[in-house]
N, C-alpha and C positions, 0 to 999 in steps of 0.2 A: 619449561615453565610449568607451575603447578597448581593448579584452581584448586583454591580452600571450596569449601561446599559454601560457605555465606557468596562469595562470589559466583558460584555458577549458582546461586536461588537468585541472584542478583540481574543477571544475565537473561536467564528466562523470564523473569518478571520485565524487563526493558523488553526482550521476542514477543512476549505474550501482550505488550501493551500497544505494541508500534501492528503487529498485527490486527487488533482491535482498529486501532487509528486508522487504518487502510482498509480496512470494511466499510467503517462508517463512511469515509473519504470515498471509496468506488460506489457505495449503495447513495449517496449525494449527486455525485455527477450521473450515475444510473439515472434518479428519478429527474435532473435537472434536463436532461436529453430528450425527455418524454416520450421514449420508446423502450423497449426491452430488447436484449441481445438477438434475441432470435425475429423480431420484428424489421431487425436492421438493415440494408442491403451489405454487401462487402466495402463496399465503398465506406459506408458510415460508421462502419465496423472497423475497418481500420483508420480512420481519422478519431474518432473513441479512443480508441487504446492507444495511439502516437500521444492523444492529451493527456491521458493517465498518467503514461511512461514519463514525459517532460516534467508534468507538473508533479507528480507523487517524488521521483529524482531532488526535486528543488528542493521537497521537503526533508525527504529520506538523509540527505548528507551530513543536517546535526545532527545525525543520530551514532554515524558511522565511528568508528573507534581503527586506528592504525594498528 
C-alpha cells in the first residue's frame, strides 16, 4: 500500500491533534484529583492511571482506523 504525502500530512495532523486532546484530558483529571503525581501514594497512583487507561480507551476507539 502507498501513502500519497496529502495522506500522511493527513495522518500526522489526526497524531498531532488526538495527542493535544490527551494532554489537555490527563492535565483535567490531573487538576481534578487535587494532588500531583509525586504527591500521590502508590495506591492513588495506580487508581489514577487505571481511570485514565479506561476512560481515555472509551474515547480513543473513534478515532482508531483498521
Amino acid at each position: 500500500m502507498k501513502i500519497t504525502k496529502e495522506r500522511l500530512k493527513e495522518i500526522i495532523k489526526d497524531v498531532l491533534r488526538e495527542e493535544t486532546e490527551y494532554q489537555k484530558f490527563f492535565a483535567k483529571a490531573l487538576k481534578k484529583s487535587g494532588k500531583s503525581i509525586p504527591q500521590m501514594s502508590d495506591d492513588e497512583k495506580k487508581a489514577f492511571f487505571n481511570k485514565i487507561e479506561k476512560t481515555w480507551k472509551g474515547r480513543g476507539k473513534k478515532n482508531e482506523r483498521a
